[in-house]
C-alpha positions as CSV (number, residue, x, y, z in Angstrom):
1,X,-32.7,15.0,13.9
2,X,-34.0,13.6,17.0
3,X,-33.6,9.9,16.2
4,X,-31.5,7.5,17.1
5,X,-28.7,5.9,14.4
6,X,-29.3,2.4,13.7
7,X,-25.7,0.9,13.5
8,X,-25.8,-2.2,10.3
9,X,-23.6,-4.5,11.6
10,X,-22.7,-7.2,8.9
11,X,-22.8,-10.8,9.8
12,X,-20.0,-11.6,7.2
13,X,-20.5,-10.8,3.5
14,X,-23.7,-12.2,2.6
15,X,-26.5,-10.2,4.7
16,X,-27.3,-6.9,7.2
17,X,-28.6,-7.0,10.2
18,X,-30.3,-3.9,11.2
19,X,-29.4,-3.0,15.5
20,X,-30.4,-0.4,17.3
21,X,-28.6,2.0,19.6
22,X,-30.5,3.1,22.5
23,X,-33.7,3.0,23.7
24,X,-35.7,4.8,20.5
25,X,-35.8,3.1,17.3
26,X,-35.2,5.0,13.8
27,X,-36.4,3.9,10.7
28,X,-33.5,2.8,8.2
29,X,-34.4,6.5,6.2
30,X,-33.8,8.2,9.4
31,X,-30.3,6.5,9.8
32,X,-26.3,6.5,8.9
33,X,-25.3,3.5,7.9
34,X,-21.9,1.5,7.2
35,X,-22.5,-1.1,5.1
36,X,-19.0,-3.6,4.2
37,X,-18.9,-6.5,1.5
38,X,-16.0,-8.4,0.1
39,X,-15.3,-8.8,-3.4
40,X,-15.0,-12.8,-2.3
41,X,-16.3,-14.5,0.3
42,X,-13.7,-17.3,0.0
43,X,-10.6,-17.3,-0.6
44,X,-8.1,-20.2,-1.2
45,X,-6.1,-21.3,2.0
46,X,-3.2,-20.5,0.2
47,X,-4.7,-16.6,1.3
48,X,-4.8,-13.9,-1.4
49,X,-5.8,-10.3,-2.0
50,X,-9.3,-9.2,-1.1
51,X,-11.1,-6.0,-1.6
52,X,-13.6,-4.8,0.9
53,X,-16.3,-2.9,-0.1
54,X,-17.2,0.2,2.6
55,X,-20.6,2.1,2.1
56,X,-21.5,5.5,4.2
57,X,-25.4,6.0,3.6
58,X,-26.7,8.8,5.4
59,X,-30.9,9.9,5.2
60,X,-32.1,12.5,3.2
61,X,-33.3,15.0,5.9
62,X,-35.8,17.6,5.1
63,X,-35.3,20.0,7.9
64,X,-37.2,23.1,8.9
65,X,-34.0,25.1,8.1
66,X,-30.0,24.4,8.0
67,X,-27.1,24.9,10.5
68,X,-26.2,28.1,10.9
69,X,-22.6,28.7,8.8
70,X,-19.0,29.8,10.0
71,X,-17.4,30.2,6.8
72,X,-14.2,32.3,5.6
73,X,-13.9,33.0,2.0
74,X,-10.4,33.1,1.0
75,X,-10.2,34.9,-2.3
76,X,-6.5,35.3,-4.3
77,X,-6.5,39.1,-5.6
78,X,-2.9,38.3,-7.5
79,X,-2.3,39.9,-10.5
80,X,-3.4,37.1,-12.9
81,X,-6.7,37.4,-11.5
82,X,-6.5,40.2,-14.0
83,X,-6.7,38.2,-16.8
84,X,-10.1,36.9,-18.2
85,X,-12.1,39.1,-16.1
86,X,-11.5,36.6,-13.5
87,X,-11.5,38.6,-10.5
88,X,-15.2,40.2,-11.4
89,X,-16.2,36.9,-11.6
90,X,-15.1,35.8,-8.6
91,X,-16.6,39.2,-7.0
92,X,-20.1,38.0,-8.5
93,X,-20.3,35.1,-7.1
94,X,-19.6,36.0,-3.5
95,X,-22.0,38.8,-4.2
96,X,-24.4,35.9,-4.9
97,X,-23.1,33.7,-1.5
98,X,-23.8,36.6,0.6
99,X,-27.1,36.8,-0.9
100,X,-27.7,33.2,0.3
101,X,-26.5,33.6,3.6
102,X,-28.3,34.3,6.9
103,X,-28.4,37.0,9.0
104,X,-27.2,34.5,11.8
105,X,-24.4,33.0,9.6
106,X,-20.5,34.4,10.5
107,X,-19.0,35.1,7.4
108,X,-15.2,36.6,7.0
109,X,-13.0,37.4,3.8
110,X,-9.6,37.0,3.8
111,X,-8.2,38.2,0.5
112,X,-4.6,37.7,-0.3
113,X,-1.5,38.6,-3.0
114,X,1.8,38.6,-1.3
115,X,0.3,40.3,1.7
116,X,-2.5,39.0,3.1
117,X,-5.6,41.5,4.3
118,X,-8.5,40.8,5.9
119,X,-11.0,42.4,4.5
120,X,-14.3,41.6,6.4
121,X,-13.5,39.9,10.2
122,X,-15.4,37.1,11.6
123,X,-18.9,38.2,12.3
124,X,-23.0,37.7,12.0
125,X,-23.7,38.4,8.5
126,X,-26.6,40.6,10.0
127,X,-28.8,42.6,8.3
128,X,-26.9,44.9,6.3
129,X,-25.6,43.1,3.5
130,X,-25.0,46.1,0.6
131,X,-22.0,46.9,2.7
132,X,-20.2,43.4,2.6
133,X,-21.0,43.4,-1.3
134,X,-19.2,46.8,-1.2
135,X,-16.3,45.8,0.6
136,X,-15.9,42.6,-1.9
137,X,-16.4,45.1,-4.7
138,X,-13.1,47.3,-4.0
139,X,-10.8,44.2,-4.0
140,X,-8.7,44.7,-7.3
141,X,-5.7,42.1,-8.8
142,X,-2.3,42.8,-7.7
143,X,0.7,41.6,-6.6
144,X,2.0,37.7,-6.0
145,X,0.2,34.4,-4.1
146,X,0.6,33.8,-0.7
147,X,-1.8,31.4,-0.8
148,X,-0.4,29.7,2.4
149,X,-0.8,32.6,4.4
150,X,-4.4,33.5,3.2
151,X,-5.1,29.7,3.5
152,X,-4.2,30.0,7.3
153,X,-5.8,33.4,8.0
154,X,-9.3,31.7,6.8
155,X,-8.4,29.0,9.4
156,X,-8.0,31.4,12.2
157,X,-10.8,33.4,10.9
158,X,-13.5,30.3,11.3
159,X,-11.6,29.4,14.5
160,X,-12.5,32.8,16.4
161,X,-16.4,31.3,16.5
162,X,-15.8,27.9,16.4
163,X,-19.2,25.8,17.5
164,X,-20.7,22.3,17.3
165,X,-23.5,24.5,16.1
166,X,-21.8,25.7,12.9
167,X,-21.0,24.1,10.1
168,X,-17.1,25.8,9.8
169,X,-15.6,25.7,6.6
170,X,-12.9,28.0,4.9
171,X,-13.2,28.1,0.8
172,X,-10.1,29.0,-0.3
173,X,-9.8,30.1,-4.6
174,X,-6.8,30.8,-6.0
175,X,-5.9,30.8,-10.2
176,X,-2.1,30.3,-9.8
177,X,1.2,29.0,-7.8
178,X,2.0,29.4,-4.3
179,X,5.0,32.1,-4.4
180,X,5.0,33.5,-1.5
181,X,5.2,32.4,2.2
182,X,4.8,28.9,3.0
183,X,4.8,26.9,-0.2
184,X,6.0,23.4,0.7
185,X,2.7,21.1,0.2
186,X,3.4,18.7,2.6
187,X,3.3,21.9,5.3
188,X,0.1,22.9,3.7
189,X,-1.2,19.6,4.0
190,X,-0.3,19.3,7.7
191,X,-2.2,22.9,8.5
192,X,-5.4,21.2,6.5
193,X,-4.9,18.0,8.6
194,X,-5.0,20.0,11.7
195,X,-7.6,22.4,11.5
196,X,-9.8,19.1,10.3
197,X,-9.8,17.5,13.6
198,X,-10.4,21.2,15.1
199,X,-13.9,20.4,13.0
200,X,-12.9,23.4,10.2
201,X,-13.2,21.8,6.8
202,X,-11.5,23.0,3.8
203,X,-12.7,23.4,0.3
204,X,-10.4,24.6,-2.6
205,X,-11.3,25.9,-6.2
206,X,-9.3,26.0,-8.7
207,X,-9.9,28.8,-11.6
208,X,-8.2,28.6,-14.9
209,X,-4.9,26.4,-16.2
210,X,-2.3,28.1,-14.6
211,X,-2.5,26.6,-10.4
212,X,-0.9,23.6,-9.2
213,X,-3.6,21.3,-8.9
214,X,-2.2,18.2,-7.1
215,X,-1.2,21.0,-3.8
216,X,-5.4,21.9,-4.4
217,X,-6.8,18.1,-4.6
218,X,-4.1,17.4,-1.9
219,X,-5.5,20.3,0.1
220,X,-9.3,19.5,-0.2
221,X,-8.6,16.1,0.2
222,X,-6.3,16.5,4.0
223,X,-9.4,19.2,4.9
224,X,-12.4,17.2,4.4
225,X,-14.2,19.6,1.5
226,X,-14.1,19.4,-1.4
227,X,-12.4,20.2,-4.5
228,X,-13.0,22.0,-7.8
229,X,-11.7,22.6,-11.3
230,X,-13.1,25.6,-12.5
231,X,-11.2,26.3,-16.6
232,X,-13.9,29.1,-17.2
233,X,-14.4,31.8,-14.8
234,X,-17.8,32.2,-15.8
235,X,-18.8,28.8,-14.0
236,X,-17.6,30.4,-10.2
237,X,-21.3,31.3,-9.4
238,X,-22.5,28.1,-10.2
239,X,-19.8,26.3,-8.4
240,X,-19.7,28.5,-5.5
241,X,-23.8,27.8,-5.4
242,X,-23.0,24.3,-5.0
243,X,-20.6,24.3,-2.3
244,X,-23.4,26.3,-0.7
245,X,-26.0,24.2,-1.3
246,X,-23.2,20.9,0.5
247,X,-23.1,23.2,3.3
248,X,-26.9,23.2,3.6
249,X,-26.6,19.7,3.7
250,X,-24.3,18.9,6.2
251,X,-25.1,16.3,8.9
252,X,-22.3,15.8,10.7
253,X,-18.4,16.7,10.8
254,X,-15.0,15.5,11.4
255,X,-16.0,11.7,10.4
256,X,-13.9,9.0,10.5
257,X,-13.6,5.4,9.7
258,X,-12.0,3.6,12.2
259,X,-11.1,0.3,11.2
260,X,-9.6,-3.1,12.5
261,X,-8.0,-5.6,10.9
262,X,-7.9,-9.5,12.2
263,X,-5.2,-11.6,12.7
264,X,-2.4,-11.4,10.3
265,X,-4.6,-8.9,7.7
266,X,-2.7,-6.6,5.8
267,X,-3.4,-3.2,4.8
268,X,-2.3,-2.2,1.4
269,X,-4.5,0.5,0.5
270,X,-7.5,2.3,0.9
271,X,-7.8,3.3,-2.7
272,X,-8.4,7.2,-3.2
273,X,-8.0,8.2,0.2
274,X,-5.6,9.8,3.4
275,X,-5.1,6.7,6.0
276,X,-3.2,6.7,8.9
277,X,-2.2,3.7,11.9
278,X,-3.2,4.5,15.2
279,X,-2.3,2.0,17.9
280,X,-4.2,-0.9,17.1
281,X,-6.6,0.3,14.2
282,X,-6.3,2.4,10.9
283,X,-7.9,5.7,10.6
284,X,-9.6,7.1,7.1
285,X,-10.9,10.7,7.4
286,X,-13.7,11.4,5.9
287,X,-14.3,15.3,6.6
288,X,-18.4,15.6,6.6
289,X,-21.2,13.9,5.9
290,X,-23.9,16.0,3.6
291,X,-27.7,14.7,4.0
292,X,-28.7,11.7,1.1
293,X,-25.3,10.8,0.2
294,X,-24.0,7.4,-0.9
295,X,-20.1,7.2,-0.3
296,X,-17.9,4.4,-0.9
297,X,-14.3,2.9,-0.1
298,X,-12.3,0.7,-1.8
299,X,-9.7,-1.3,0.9
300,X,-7.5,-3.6,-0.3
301,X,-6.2,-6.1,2.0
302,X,-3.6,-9.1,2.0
303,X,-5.5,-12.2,3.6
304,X,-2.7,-15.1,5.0
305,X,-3.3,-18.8,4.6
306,X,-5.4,-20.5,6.9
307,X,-8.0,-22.4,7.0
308,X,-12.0,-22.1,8.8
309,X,-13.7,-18.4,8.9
310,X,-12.0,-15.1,10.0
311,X,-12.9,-11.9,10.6
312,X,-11.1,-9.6,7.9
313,X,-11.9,-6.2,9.5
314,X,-14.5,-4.4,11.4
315,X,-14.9,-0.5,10.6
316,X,-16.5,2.1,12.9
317,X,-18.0,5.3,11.9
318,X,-17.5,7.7,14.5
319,X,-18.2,11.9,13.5
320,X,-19.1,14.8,15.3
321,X,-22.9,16.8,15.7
322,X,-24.8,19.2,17.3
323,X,-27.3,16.4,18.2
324,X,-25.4,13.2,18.7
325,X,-27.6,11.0,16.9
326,X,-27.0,7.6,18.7
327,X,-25.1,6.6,21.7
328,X,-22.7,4.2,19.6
329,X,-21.7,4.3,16.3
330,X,-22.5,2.2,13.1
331,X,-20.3,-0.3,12.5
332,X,-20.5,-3.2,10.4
333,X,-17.8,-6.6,10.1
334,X,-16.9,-8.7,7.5
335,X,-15.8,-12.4,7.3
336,X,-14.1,-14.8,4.9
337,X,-14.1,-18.6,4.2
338,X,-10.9,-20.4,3.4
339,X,-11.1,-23.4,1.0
340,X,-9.4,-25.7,-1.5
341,X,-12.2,-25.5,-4.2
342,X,-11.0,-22.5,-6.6
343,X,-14.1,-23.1,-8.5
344,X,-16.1,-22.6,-5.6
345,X,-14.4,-18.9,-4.9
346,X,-15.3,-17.9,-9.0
347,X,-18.8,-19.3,-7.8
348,X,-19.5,-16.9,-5.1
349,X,-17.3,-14.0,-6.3
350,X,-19.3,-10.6,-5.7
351,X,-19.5,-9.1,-9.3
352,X,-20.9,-5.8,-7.9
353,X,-18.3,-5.4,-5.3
354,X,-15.7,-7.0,-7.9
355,X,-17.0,-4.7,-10.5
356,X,-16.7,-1.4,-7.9
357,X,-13.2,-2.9,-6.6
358,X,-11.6,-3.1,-10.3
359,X,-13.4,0.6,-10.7
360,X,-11.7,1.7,-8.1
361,X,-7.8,0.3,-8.8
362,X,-8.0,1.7,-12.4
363,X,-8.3,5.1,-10.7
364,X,-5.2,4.6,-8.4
365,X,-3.6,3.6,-12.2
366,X,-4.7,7.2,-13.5
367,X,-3.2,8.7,-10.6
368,X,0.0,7.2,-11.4
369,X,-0.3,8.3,-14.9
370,X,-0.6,11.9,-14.0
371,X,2.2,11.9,-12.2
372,X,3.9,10.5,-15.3
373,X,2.6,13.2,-16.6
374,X,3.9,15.9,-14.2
375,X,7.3,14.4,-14.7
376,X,7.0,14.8,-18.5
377,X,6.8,11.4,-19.6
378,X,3.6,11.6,-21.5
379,X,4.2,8.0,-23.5
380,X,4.2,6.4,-20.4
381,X,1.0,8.2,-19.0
382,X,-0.6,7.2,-21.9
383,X,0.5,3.6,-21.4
384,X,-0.6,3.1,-17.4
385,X,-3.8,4.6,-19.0
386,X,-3.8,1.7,-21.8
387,X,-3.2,-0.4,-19.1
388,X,-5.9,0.5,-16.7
389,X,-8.3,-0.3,-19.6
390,X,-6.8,-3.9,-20.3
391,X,-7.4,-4.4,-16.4
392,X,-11.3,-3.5,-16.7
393,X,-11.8,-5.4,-19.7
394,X,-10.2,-8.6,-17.9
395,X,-12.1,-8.3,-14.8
396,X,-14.6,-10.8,-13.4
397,X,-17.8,-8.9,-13.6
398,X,-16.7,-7.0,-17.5
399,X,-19.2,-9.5,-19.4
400,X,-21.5,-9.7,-16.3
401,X,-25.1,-8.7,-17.0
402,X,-26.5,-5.2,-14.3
403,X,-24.8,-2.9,-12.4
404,X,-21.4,-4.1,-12.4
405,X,-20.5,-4.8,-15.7
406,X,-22.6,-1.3,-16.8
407,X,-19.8,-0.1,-14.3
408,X,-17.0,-1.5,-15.7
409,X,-17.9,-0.3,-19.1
410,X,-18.9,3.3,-18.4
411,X,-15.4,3.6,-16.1
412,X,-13.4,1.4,-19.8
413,X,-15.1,4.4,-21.9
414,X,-13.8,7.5,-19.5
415,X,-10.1,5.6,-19.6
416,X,-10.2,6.0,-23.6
417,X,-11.4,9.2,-23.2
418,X,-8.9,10.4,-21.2
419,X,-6.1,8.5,-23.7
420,X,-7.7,10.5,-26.8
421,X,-7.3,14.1,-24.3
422,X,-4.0,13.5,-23.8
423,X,-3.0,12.4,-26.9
424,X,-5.0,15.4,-28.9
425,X,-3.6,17.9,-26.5
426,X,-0.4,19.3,-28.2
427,X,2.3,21.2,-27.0
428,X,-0.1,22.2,-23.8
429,X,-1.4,19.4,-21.5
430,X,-2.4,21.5,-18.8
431,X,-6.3,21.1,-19.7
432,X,-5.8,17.7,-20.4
433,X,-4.4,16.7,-17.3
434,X,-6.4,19.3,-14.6
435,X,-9.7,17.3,-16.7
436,X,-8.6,14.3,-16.3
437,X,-7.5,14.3,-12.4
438,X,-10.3,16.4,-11.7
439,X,-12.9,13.3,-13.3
440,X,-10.7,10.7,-11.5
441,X,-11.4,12.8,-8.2
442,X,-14.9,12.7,-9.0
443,X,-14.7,9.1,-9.5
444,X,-12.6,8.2,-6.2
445,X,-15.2,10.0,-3.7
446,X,-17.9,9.4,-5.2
447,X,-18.8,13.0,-6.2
């Protein structure tokens, strides 16, 4: 953890060069990097739509022992939690986190129904851990779902101890609707967003078929965690051990892209993800960084005519540690070449990037067909799914030989698979469609 980052710097699309920042030299395994490459490196001077390619790869770090944790579990006790024998399973697996946990690590539970109770406060785990299993043991289904108000307990829960030195996350679980308290999502969404840059992440489970699961990925997603689609309740110890095992893992928090555009380049999109403008520069949150992860953006931008080279955009990683690893940041450019040769542009098109770029688009098509389907128009979710696999099959890089066309094939497949789901799923699509956005989440970070 003592090294210093090397920042890749990209000398427009066709090579790295490795630089480092400060006076101590790391070893590319030791370092974050932010790799960018363009689907094209030219582009007609007539100008056109580009896709750059954004790559977060951060070193697989064998340390002596984690950061310590500050997490609040935020468990729904509703009366549905009833059903299934959910609620006993959700009991065993925090009976199995607190098992995991240190002595050193602050855990609270907030537990909620229409009222919200806190039933363990802030505090060192220490060494007594029979009685926080007992406490979790009396919790018994009742009532409604304030899940808003147990969301924002958690927060203030992880925010009484808040540290560089902790890794601060609130899980939040919940098997049903928000009925009580504050239930508009965009609201929700702006809590997330601002605990996030307080560096307190949130992750959200969802258990069974009956919760809204765009307010969950929309949650998880404005919070930096993660996101989970859990149809059996048998599978909460397992998922609840992997969220602990990403918390092991975490390297740094509050992460960022920041990234400027050059003359006249549009933003359309950054497929997948939040984005906001901030003066001069867009901003994509990225929540945290876990140890040996590969994580990549999609950014689709609008190039203008012209003629000669430009610089299309230049993206800065910037996140918070305990140990700042580097006194700058990585940050890594790319370029493109106008010119009148349209056969030249096929020439040096990028199949892998192409390939990863088309990938990514067909997911922004899914997420338009499950909002088809949340308006009850399940033809025409079915048809932007269709349509999404004509697009794959007519890209670039579908007939090219490695990793790209592999990709587009393997992404073609999961399209059809999702058209059979939906159309085999009768009368109720709620399986169907938590599957299929829960796979295209997957899909979109990488995960």
């Amino acid at each position: 953890m003592k090294t210093t980052i090397v920042a890749l710097l990209t000398a427009g699309v066709l090579g790295l060069i490795s630089i480092s920042s400060g006076t101590a030299c790391a070893t590319p395994q030791q370092s974050i990097s932010l790799q960018s490459r363009l689907n094209t490196p030219t582009i007609s001077t007539h100008g056109g739509t580009a896709y750059l390619q954004l790559t977060i790869t951060t070193p697989s770090v064998g340390m002596p022992q984690r950061h310590p944790l500050n997490i609040s579990v935020v468990l729904d006790r509703s009366g549905s939690m009833g059903d299934e024998g959910k609620i006993d399973f959700a009991k065993k697996a925090m009976w199995k986190l607190v098992d995991q946990l240190n002595s050193e690590d602050i855990l609270s539970i907030v537990i909620y129904d229409d009222i919200v109770d806190v039933l363990r406060a802030a505090q060192p785990v220490g060494k007594n851990k029979y009685a926080i299993k007992h406490l979790i043991d009396e919790v018994y289904p009742r009532g409604s779902t304030n899940l808003g108000g147990g969301m924002v307990e958690g927060f203030q829960q992880v925010e009484f101890n808040l540290s560089k030195e902790y890794v601060n996350r609130v899980v939040l679980l919940s098997d049903g609707l928000a009925n009580q308290g504050i239930t508009d999502p965009h609201e929700l969404d702006r809590i997330a967003r601002r605990y996030r840059t307080k560096r307190v992440s949130l992750t959200t489970m969802g258990v069974g078929l009956d919760y809204n699961e765009n307010l969950m990925v929309g949650l998880a997603k404005n919070g930096g965690g993660n996101y989970y689609f859990i149809e059996s309740p048998r599978s909460l110890a397992s998922i609840m051990n992997r969220e602990f095992n990403m918390l092991s893992a975490v390297l740094a928090q509050n992460a960022c892209i920041e990234l400027t555009l050059g003359h006249n380049i549009g933003l359309q999109d950054v497929i997948g993800c939040e984005y906001h403008a901030q003066t001069d520069r867009y901003v994509v949150p990225l929540g945290d960084l876990y140890s040996n992860e590969n994580r990549e953006f999609t950014i689709e931008l609008s190039i203008p005519e012209g003629s000669g080279t430009c610089t299309v955009a230049t993206g800065t990683l910037r996140y918070e540690s305990e140990k700042q690893w580097s006194v700058g940041f990585p940050t890594s450019s790319a370029t493109i070449r106008y010119t009148k040769d349209v056969a030249l542009i096929e020439k040096e098109r990028d199949l892998n990037v192409q390939a990863k770029a088309d990938v990514a688009v067909s997911t922004r098509t899914v997420d338009n067909a499950m909002k088809a389907l949340d308006d009850g128009k399940g033809e025409e979710a079915a048809g932007f799914l269709h349509q999404a696999q004509e697009a794959l099959h007519a890209s670039p890089a579908a007939s090219a030989m490695g990793a790209g066309g592999a990709e587009i094939r393997q992404q073609a497949a999961k399209l059809n698979s999702y058209e059979r789901l939906l159309k085999d799923s009768t009368g109720d699509g709620r399986k169907a469609k938590k599957s299929i956005q829960y796979d295209n989440y997957k899909t979109q970070n990488s995960k």
